[in-house]
C-alpha positions in Angstrom: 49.1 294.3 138.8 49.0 296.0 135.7 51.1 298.9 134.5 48.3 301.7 135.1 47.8 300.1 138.6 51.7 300.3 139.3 51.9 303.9 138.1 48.6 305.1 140.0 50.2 303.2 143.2 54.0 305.1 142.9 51.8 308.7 141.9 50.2 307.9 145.6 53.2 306.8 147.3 55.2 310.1 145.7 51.7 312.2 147.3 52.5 310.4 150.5 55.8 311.4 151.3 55.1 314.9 149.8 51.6 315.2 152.8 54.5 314.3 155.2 56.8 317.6 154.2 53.2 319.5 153.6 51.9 318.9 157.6 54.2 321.2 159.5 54.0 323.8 157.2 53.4 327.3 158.6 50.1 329.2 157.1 52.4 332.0 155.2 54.8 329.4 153.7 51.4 327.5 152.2 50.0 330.8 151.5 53.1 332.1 149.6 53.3 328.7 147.6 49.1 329.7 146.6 50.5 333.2 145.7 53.0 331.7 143.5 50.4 329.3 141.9 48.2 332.2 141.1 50.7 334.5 139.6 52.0 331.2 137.8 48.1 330.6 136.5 48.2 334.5 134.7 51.7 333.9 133.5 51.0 330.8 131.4 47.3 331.5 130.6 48.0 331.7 126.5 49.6 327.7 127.3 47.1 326.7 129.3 44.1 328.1 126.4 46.1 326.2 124.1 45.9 323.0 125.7 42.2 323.7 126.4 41.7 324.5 123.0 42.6 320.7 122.1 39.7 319.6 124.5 37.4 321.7 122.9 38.4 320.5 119.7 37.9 317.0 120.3 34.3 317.9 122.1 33.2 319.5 119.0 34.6 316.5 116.7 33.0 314.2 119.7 29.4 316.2 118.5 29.4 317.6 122.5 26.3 320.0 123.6 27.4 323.4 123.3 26.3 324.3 126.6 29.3 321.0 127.6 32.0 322.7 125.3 31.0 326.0 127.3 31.5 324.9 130.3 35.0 322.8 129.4 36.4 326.0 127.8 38.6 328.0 128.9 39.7 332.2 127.8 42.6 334.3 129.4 39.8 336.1 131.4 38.3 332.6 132.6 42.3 331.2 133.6 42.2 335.1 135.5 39.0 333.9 137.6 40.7 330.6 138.7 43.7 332.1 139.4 41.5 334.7 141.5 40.2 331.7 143.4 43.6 330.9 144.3 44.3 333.7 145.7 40.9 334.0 147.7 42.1 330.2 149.0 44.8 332.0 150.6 43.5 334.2 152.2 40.5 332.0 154.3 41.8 330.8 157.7 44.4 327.8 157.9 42.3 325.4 159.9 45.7 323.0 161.0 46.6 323.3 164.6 43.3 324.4 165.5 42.3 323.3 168.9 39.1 321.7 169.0 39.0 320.8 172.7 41.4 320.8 175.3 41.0 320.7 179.4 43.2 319.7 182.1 42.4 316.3 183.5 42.2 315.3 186.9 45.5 313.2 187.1 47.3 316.2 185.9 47.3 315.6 182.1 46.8 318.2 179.4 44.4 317.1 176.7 44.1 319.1 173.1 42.3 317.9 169.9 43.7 319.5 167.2 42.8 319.6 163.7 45.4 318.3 161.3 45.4 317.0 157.5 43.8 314.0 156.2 47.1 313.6 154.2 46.8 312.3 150.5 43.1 313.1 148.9 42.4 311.7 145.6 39.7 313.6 143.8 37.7 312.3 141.1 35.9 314.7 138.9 34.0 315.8 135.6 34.1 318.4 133.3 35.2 322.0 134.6 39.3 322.0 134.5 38.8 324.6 136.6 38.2 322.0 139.7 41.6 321.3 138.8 43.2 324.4 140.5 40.4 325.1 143.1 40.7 321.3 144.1 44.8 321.4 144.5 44.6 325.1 146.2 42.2 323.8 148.7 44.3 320.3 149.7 47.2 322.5 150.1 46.1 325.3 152.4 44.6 322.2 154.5 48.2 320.4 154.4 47.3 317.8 152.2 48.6 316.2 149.0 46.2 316.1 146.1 45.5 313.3 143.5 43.6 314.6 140.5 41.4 312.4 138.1 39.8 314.7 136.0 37.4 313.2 132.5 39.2 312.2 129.9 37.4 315.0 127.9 40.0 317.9 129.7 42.9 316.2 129.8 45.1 318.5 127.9 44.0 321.3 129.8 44.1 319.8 133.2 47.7 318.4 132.6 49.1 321.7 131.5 47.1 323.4 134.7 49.1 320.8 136.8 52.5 321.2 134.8 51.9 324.7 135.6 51.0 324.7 139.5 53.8 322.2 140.2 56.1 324.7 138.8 54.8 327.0 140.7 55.3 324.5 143.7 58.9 324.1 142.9 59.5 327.2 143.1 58.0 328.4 146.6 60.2 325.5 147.7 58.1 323.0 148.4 57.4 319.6 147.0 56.0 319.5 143.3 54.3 315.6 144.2 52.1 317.8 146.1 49.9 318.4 143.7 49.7 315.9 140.3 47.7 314.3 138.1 46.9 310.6 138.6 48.6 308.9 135.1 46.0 308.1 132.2 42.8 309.1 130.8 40.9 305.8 131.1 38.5 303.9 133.1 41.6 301.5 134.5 43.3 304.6 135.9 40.4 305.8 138.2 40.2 301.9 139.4 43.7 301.6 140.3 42.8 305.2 142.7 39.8 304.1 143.9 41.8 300.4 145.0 45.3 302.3 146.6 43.9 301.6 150.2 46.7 302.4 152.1 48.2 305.1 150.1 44.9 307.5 150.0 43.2 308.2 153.0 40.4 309.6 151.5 38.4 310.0 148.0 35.9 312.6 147.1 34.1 312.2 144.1 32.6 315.4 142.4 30.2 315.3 139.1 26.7 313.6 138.4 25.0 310.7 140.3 26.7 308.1 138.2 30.1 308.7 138.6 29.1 309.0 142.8 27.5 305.5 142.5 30.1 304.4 140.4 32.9 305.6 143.2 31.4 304.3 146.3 29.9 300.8 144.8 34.1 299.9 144.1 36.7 302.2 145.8 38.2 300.6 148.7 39.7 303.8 149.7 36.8 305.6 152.1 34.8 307.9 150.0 33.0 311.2 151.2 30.0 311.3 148.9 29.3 314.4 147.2 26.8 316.1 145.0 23.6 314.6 143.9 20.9 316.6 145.1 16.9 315.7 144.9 16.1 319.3 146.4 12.3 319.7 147.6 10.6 323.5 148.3 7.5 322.7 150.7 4.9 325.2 150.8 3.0 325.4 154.1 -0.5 325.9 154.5 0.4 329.4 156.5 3.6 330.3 153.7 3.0 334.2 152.9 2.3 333.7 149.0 4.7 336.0 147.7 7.4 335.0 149.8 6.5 331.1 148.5 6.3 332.4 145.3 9.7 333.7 144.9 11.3 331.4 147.3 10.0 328.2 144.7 11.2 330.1 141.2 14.2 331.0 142.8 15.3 327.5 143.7 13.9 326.2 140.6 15.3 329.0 137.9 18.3 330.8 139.1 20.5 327.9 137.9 19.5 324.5 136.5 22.3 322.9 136.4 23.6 322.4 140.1 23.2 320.2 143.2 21.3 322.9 145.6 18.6 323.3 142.5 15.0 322.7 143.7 13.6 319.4 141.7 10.2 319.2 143.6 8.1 321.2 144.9 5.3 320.5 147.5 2.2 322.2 148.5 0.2 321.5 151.2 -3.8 321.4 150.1 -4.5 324.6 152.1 -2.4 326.2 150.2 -3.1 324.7 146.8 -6.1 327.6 145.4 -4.0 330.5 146.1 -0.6 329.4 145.7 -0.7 327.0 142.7 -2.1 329.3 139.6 0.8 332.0 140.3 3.6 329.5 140.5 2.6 327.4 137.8 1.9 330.6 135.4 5.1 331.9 136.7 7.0 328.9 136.1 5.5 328.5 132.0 7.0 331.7 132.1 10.0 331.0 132.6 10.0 327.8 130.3 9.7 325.5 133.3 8.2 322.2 132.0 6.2 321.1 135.1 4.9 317.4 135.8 2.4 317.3 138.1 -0.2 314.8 140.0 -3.3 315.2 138.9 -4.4 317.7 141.5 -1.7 320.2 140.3 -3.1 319.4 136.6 -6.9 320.7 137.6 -4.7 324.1 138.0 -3.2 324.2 134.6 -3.4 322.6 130.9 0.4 322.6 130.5 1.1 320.9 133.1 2.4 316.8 132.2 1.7 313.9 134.4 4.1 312.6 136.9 5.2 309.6 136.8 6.8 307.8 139.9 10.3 308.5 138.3 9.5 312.3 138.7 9.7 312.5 142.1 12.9 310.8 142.2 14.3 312.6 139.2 17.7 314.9 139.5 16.9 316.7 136.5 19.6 319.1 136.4 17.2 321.4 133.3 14.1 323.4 133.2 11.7 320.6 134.6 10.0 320.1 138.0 7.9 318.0 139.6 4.9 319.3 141.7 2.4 317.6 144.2 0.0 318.6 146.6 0.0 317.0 150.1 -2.2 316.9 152.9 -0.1 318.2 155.3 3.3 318.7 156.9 4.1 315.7 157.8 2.4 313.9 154.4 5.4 316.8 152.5 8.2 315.2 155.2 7.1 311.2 154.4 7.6 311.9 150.5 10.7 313.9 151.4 12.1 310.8 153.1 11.2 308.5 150.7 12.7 310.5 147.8 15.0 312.8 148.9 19.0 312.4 148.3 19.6 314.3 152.0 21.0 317.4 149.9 18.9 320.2 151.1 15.3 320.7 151.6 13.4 324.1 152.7 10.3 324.9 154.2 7.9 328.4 153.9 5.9 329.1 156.4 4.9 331.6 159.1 4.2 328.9 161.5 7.8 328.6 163.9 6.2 325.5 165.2 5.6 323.5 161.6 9.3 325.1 161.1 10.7 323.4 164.3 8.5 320.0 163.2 10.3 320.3 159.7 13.7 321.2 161.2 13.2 318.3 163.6 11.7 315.5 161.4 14.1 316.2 157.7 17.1 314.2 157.5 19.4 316.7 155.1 22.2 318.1 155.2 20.9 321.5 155.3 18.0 322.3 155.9 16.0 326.0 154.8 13.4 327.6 156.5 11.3 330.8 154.2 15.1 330.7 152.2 16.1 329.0 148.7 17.6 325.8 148.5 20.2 327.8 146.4 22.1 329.2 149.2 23.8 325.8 150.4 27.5 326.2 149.1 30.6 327.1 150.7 30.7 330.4 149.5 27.1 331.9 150.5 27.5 330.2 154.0 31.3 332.2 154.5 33.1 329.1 154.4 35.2 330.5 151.4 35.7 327.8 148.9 34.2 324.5 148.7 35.7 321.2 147.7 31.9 319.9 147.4 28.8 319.3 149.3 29.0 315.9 151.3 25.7 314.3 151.2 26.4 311.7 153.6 27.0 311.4 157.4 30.4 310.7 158.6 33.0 313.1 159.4 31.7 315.8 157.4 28.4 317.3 156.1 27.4 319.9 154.2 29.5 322.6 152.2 33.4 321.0 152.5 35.5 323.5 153.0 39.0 323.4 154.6 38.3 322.4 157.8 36.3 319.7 156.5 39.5 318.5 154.8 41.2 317.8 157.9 40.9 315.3 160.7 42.2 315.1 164.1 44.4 313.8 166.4 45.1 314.1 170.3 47.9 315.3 172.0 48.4 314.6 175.5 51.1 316.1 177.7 52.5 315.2 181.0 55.1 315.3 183.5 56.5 312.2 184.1 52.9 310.7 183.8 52.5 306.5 184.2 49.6 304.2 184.6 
């Protein structure tokens, strides 16, 4: 075992025996430790700018995007808005002790299922240190200890965000292992987490498709995929156009860079004459680089051909992939074949081609006449969001805290034997 691996290992068992003192905690003693995170946050934003400043420093000598350095940097104002997350953390509903299920069984027995914390989460993440806070705010409103990994590229500012929430910890009187940083900035250190079977009981990885693969091809700990979306808008022969229209340039243009943005859109031949010349002059626009089949060329000279990796493509920028189909269920067989089960919507005035979509796409949300844009914790109520699970076990969708708990039974007789 090498020294990384035996540090990572005593980080975990120090988040284990801190989940243990975090599961009987009463909502207002986790909420008053959030509180005092918060105010800690706006009390040491000049330190925690500082350190950021050192990350963006490094990006800049690293020859980093400036759209990257933008979203790795950090003001007063932006360490204000995380600390304002905080604070909205404690104030959602504490899902622990939540009954689930109960009923009185024949023989006399009470049954409950009750939601209670996973215990120690590792999180493995890119870019933003501001997943840092939001990440440990929402392990410890669900009860659970958090083990961060953020990219080597915000290290300074994620470990004096940690430094300062452990305070902050301390000082609420509860334990500081709560919340830390796994140790190193290298490759080696986010092995050793992904290998603690045993001492993590869960690990959520949060950033682009590689770092998912990367996560759930060698962690041994169970892994709640996250993230990667392959987003399709299909337009149905009876779609009203206008409500198509803006539907498709919403989920295309309001934001490029997330997991809910549309990356294809299909549109069923019907549809094709009076639905394709608006979009696609609405979309040059907007500086939308289209690639299309050649059908969806015939429409428009700008347009660039598709190839197969198109309709597979993330692109996470100002691209998209378009395609006419024959019909609905031509739209759903290309939606299967490419899609990454993110979200997918449907426009149409038909209910019955909505209740066929509904029926036939495997996603974890799926949108009828709405943008693919609106799947995220926040626009469904859940409050904050740990990430969008992709995948089908224990939780899908928009993660947020009850998704961070499990269950357990408890069973309560009089006496009771078999």
């Amino acid at each position: 075992m090498s020294d990384t691996e035996r540090e990572v290992r005593a980080c975990a068992e120090r988040a284990q025996d801190a989940a243990a003192g975090l599961a009987p905690l009463s909502r207002a003693a986790k909420d008053d430790a959030l509180l005092a995170m918060a105010d800690a946050l706006i009390a040491e934003a000049e330190s925690v700018v500082s350190a950021n400043r050192e990350d963006v420093e490094r990006a800049r000598a690293a020859g980093e995007a400036e759209a990257m350095i933008d979203r790795l940097a950090l003001t007063e104002e932006r360490v204000g808005a995380i600390a304002e997350a905080v604070r909205d953390i404690a104030d959602l509903p504490d899902p622990v002790g939540e009954v689930v299920r109960g009923s009185s069984l024949p023989n006399g027995l009470e049954l409950r299922q009750v939601r209670v914390p996973l215990g120690v989460i590792g999180i493995i993440y890119e870019g933003r240190p501001n997943v840092t806070a939001d990440a440990a705010a929402l392990c410890l409103k669900s009860g659970n200890a958090a083990l961060l990994r953020g990219s080597s590229s915000a290290y300074s500012s994620n470990a004096r965000i940690v430094e300062v929430l452990r305070g902050a910890l301390q000082k609420a009187g509860l334990p500081a292992d709560a919340v830390q940083l796994v140790p190193g900035s290298g490759r080696d250190s986010a092995q050793a987490l992904m290998r603690a079977r045993g001492l993590v009981d869960v690990l959520i990885p949060r950033g682009g498709g590689s770092l998912i693969q990367a996560v759930v091809s060698e962690s041994t700990v169970p892994v709640i995929e996250t993230g990667e979306g392959n987003c399709h808008v299909y337009v149905d022969e009876s779609a009203e156009t206008e409500m198509a229209l803006a539907i498709a340039v919403n989920a295309k243009t309001q934001r490029y860079s997330t997991c809910n943005t549309a990356e294809t859109l299909l549109v069923h031949t019907a549809a094709a004459d009076r639905f394709l010349p608006r979009v696609l002059a609405a979309l040059r626009d907007l500086g939308v680089t289209v690639h299309g089949d050649d059908r969806v060329r015939g429409y428009d000279d700008a347009v660039v051909p598709a190839a197969e990796s198109d309709w597979a493509a993330e692109y996470l920028s100002a691209d998209l992939a378009v395609k006419v189909v024959e019909s609905l269920d031509d739209a759903v067989a290309h939606i299967r074949r490419y899609s990454t089960k993110h979200t997918e919507a449907i426009v149409t005035d038909s209910q019955s081609a909505a209740r066929r979509f509904v029926s036939l796409v495997d996603a974890a949300a799926v949108m009828v006449n709405a943008s693919t844009r609106f799947t995220d914790g926040g626009e469904f109520g859940f409050g904050a969001e740990i990430g969008i699970s992709t995948q089908k076990l224990h939780a899908r969708g928009p993660m947020g805290l009850p998704e961070m708990t499990s269950t357990k039974y408890v069973v309560t007789g009089e006496g009771h034997v078999r």
